[in-house]
C-alpha positions in Angstrom: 116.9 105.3 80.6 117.0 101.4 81.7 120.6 101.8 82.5 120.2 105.1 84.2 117.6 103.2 86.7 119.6 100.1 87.1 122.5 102.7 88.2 120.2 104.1 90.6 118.8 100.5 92.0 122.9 99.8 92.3 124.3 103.4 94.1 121.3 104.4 96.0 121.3 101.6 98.5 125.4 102.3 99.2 124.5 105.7 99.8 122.0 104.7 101.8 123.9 102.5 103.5 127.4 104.6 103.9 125.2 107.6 105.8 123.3 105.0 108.1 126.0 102.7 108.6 129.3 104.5 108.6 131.2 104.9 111.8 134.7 105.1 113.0 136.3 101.5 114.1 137.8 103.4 117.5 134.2 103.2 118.5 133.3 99.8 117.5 132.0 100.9 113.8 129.0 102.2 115.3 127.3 104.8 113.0 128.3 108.4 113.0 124.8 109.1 112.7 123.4 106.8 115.7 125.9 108.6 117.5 125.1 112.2 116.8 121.4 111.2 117.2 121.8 109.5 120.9 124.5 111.8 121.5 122.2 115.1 120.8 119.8 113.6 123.0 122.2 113.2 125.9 123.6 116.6 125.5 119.9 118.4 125.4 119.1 116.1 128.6 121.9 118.2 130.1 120.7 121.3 129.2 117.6 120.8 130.4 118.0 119.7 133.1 116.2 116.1 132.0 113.1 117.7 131.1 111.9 115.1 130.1 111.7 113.2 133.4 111.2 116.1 135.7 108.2 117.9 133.2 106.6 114.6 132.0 103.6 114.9 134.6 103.2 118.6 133.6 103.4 117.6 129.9 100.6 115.1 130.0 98.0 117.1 131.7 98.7 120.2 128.7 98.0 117.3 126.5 94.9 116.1 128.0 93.6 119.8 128.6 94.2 120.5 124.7 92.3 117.6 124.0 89.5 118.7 125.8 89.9 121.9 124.5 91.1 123.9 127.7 94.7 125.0 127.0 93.5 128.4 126.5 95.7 129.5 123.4 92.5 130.9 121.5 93.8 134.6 121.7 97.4 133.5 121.4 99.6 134.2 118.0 99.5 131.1 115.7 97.6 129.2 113.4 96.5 126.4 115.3 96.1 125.0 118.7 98.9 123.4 120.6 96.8 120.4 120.8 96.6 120.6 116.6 100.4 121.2 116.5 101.1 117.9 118.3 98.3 116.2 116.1 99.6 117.0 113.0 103.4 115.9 114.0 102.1 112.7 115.2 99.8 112.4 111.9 103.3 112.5 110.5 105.3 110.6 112.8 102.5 107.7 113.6 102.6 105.8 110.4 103.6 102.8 108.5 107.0 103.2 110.3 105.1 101.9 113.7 103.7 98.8 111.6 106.6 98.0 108.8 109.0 100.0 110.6 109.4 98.2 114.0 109.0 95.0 112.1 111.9 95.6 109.9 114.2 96.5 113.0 113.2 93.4 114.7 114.3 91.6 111.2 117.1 92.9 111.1 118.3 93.5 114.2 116.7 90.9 116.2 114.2 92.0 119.2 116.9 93.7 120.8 116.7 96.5 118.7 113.3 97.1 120.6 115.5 98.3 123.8 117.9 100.3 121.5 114.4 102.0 120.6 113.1 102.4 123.4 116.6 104.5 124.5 116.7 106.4 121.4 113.1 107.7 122.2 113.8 108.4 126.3 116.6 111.0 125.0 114.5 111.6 122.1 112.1 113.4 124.1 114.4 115.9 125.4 115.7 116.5 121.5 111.7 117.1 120.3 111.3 119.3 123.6 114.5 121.6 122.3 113.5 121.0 118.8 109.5 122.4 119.6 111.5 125.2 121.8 113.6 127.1 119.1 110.5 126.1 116.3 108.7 128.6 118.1 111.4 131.3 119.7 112.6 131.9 115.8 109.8 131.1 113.7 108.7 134.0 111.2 105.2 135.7 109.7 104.7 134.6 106.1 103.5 136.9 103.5 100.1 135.2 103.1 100.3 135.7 107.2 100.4 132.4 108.1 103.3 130.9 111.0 106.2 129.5 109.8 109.1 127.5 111.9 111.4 124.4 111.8 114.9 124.0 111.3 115.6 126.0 108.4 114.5 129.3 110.5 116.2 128.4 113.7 119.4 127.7 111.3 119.4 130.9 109.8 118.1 133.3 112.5 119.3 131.6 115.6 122.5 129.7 114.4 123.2 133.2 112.4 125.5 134.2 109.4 126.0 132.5 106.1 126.8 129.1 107.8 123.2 129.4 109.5 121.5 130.0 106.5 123.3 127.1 104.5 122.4 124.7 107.2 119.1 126.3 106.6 118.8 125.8 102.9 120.5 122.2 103.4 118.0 121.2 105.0 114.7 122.6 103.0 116.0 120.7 100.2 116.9 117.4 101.7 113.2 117.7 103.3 111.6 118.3 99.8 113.1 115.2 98.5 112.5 112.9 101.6 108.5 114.4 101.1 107.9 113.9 97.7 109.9 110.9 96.5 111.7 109.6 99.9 109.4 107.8 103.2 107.0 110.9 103.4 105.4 110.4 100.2 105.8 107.4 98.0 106.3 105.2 100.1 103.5 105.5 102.6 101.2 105.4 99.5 103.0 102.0 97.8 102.7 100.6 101.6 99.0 101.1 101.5 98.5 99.7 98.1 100.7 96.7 99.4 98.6 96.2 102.1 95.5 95.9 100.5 96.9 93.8 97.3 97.8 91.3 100.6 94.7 91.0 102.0 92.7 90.5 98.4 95.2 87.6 97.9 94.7 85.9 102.2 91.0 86.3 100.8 91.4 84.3 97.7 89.8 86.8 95.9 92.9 87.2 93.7 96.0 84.9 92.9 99.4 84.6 93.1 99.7 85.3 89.6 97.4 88.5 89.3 99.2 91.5 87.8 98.6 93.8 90.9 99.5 96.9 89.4 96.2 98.3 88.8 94.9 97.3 91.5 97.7 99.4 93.2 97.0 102.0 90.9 93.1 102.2 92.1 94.7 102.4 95.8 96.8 104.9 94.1 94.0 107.2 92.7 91.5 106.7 95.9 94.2 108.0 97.8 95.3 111.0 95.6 91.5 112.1 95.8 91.4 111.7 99.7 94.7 113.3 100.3 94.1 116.1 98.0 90.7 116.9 99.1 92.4 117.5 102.5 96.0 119.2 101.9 94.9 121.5 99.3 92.5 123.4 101.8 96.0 124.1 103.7 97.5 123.7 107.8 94.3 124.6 108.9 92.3 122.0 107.3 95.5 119.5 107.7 95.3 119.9 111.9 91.3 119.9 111.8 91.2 116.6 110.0 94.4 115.2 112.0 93.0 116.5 115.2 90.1 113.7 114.9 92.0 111.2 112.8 94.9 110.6 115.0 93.6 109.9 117.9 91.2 107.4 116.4 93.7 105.5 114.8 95.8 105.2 117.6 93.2 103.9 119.8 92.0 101.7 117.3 95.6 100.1 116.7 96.0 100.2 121.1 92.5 98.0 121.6 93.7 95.4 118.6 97.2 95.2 119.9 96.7 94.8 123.3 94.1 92.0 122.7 96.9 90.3 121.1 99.5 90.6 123.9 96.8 89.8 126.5 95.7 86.5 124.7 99.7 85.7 125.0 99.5 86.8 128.4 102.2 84.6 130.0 104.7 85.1 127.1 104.8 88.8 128.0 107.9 88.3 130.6 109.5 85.8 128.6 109.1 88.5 125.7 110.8 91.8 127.9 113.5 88.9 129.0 113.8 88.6 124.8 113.9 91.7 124.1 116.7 92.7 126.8 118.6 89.5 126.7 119.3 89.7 123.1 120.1 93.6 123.2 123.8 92.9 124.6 124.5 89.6 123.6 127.2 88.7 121.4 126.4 86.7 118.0 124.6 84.0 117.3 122.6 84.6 120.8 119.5 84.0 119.5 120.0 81.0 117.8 119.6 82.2 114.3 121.5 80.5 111.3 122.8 84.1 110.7 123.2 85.5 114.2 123.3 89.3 114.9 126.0 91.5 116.9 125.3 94.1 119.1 126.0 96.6 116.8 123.3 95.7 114.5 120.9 95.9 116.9 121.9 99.3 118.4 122.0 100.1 114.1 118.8 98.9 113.4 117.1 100.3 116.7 118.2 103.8 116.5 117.5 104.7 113.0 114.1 102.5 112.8 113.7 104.2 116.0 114.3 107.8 114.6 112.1 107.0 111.4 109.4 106.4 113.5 109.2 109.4 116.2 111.2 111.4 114.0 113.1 113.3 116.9 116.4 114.9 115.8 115.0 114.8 112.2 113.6 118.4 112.1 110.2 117.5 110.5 108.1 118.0 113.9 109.2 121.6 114.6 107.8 122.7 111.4 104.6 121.8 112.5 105.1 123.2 116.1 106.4 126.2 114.5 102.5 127.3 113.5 101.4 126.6 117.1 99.0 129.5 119.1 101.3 129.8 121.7 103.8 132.2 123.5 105.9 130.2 125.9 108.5 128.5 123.1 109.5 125.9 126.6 105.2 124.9 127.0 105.2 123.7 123.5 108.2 122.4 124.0 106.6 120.2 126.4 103.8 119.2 123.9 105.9 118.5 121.4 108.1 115.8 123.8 104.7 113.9 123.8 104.8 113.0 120.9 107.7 111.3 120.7 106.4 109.1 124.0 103.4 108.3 121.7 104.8 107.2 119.0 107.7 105.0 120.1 107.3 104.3 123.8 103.3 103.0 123.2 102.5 102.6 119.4 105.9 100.7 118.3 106.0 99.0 122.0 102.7 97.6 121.6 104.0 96.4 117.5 106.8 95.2 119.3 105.6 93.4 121.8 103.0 91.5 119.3 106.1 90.4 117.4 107.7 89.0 120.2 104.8 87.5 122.3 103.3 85.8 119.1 107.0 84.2 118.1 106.8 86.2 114.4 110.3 87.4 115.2 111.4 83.8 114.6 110.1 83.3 111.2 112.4 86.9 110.1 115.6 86.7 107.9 118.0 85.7 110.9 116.3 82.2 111.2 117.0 81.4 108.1 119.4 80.1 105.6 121.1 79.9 102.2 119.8 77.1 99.8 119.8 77.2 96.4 117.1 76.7 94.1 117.3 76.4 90.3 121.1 77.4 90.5 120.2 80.7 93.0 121.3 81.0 96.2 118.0 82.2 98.3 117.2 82.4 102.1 114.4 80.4 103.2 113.3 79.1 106.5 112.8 75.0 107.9 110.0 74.5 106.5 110.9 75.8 103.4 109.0 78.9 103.5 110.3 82.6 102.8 111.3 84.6 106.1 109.5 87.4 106.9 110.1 91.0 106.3 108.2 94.5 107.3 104.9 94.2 107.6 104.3 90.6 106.4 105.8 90.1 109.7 103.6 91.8 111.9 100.2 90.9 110.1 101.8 87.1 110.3 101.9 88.0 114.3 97.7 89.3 114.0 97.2 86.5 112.3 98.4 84.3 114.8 95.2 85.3 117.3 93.2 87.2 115.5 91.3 85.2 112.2 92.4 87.1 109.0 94.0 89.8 111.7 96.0 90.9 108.3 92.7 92.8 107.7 93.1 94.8 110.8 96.6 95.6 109.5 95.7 96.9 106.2 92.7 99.2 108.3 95.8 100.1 110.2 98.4 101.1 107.7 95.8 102.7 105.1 94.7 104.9 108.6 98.9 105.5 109.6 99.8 106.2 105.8 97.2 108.5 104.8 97.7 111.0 107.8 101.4 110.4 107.3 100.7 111.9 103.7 99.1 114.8 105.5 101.9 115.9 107.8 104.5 115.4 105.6 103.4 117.6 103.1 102.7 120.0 104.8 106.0 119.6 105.8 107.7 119.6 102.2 105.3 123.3 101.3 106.5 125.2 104.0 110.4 124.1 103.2 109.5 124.8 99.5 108.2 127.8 101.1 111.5 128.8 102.9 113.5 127.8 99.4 111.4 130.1 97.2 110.5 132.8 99.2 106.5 133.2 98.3 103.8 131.4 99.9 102.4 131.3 96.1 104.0 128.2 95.4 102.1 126.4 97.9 99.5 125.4 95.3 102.2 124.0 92.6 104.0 122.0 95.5 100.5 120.1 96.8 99.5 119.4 93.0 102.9 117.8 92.5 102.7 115.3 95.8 99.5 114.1 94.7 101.4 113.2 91.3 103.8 111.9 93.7 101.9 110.1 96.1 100.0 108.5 93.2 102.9 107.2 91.1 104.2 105.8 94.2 101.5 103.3 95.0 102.3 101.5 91.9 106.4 99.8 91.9 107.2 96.9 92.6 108.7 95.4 95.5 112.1 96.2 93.4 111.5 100.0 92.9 109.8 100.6 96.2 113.0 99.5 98.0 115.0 101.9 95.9 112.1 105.0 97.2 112.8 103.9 100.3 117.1 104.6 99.9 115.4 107.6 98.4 114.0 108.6 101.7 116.7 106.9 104.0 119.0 109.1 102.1 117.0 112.6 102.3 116.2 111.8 106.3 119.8 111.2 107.1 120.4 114.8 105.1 117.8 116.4 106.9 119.5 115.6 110.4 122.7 116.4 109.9 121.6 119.8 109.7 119.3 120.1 112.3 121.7 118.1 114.7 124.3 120.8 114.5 121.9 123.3 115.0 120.4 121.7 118.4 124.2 121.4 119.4 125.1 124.8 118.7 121.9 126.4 120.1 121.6 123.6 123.3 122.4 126.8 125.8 119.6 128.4 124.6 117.3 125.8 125.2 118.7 125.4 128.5 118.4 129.4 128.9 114.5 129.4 128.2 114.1 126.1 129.9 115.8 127.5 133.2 113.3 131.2 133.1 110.9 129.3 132.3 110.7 126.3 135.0 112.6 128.7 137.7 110.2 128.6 139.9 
């Protein structure tokens, strides 16, 4: 068994890495996959006539009428409000990956992987819009009556024929995994645990030296019983509870947030200048003992940027799939909303604290090999160990805010438990798809609590490799889904063009 993990801990990362990573040196080595992603993007913008430039004002007043309760989809088909459709993606897509997420980029990539970001999300609109689009055009009545849309329906009924329906398959199975053992599951719930272990210890109400694991295991059970009581009463109970949650949280992360950059006020141009500057220069730019390329902040941007508003992945559709609704382009328009939410304000304003607040320069690339007791670590000039994830950006709350760290932890436990929520509903209606019943639905929640709940408890060690995990099951559900948008794009543009033709 011991060897069996240690073979995982070893090939899970190079997987990983190979499907993140990979591209062709006639194009500079940048990824195959952060070119299919932007690429996608670009081609819908096409289609669509850049919908979503010329539809953004359109977009945001359906949003603010659904959240007031006025988009009048009561007598439409569907199982819940447009408003609740784009609530429960964003409960999905608003999580730890706006918090750890935009941190880690920044690590790695220096803050120029903030513009490359930004970019991915400006053409990620248009790929949510088309994405939202054909959710709805081919989505399908389940046998226990409920909606049911994403990728794998558009892939079989749309792209058509046995091709269609492997894409289809594909992709229900490489969505299973990422929800119950990849970023949708395990480790939203280890994040939380994290989190909390964190703040106990910037407290002094533990040590250095405490065995945390039940204490992650207590995170681990409280959250089993809150998630449970919620996903096992189904989508309808999922949007209801997401419909109040999310826009909570968000505001409650903006007002924290903006405090922060506004106490930093005049760092804010020298921080955009940052963020740009260091976005096309070559290595070594920043100043960092390491130094970073170009390409690895374009790498680090794009896929952090995709983990976090999740457009071209194919998880958001599924929820938009089960919207009332019957205009496939007006949801369409919802659903590019999200995606402006999520990356464009949440991970600007995580961004921007990072920057402002000079956390960036206590991250891996400011630091250097020394060896200690015969091991060569990395550690910064003052001795201390760089910064990673979200150690980062509670170091940058820290900074203004005393024992800000606690309004991380609020923040995280918020973004990772309605994460939990839209992902699996996510994972049952692709379990769903696989099995053909809407029986199983029961089984599958049962067995993402176990999930969730084992999850808050590895170590820094295992987490990592459930993170590959979910690296590796995302990168497998867009492949998919990215074919699909490319072979179905004149469609899009067809209902786009009747429906904006006046």
């Amino acid at each position: 068994m011991i060897s069996i993990l240690s073979g995982l801990q070893e090939w899970l990362p190079k997987i990983a890495d190979t499907l993140w990573s990979w591209g062709p040196s006639f194009l500079g080595g940048i990824p195959l996959l952060v070119i299919l992603l932007l690429g996608t993007g670009i081609l819908l913008t096409i289609f669509t006539g850049g919908v979503q430039f010329r539809k953004f004002g359109q977009a945001f007043k359906l949003l603010l009428a659904g959240a007031m309760g006025k988009d009048g989809s009561d007598k439409d088909k569907g199982d819940i409000s447009p408003f609740q459709a784009l609530m429960t993606s964003l409960s999905a897509t608003v999580g730890n990956g706006n918090i750890a997420g935009v941190a880690t980029a920044i690590a790695i990539g220096g803050p120029g992987a903030v513009f490359w970001m930004w970019l991915t999300a400006l053409f990620g609109m248009a790929t949510k819009y088309s994405e939202a689009v054909l959710g709805v055009k081919f989505r399908v009545t389940s046998d226990d009556g409920s909606m049911s849309g994403g990728p794998m329906y558009y892939c079989e009924r749309g792209v058509g024929g046995k091709f269609g329906k492997a894409l289809g398959v594909f992709f229900a199975a490489a969505c299973i995994v990422a929800c119950l053992i990849g970023t949708g599951n395990m480790f939203q719930s280890n994040s939380m645990a994290v989190s909390v272990v964190a703040s106990l210890k910037s407290f002094d109400l533990i040590s250095e030296t405490t065995n945390t694991t039940l204490i992650q295991g207590i995170v681990g059970l409280v959250l089993a019983v809150l998630v449970g009581s919620v996903i096992l009463g189904g989508v309808k109970r999922i949007a209801g509870v997401a419909e109040k949650l999310v826009p909570t949280m968000i505001g409650f992360y903006f007002l924290a947030a903006i405090f922060i950059i506004l106490w930093n006020i005049t760092a804010i141009p020298d921080a955009f200048v940052t963020i740009f500057h260091s976005a096309f220069t070559p290595k070594g730019a920043l100043g960092g003992a390491v130094g970073i390329g170009i390409i690895q902040a374009i790498r680090s941007g794009v896929a952090r940027g995709l983990l976090s508003n999740e457009s071209g992945l194919g998880s958001a559709p599924i929820a938009h799939g089960a919207a009332k609704t019957k205009s496939p382009a007006q949801q369409g328009q919802v659903a590019m909303m999200g995606t402006f939410i999520d990356t464009l304000v949440v991970c600007t304003l995580t961004a921007l604290c990072i920057t402002v607040t000079g956390a960036y320069l206590r991250g891996p690339l400011f630091a250097e090999e020394v060896s200690i007791g015969g091991e060569m670590v990395q550690r910064l000039a003052d001795g201390t160990v760089p910064l990673q994830s979200i150690d980062m950006t509670m170091y940058a709350f820290d900074q203004v805010i005393p024992s800000g760290n606690v309004l991380i932890m609020i923040a995280s436990f918020l973004f990772g438990f309605s994460t939990l929520l839209g992902w699996c509903y996510y994972g049952e209606k692709c379990t769903e798809y696989l099995f053909g019943t809407s029986k199983i639905k029961t089984g599958y929640r049962i067995l993402f609590i176990v999930f969730l709940f084992i999850g808050s408890l590895p170590s820094a060690e295992g987490i990592a490799t459930v993170a590959k995990v979910g690296d590796i099951g995302n990168a497998l559900m867009a492949l998919p889904n990215l074919i699909a948008l490319i072979l179905l794009a004149k469609e899009v543009g067809r209902i786009t063009r009747e429906k904006f033709a006046s």
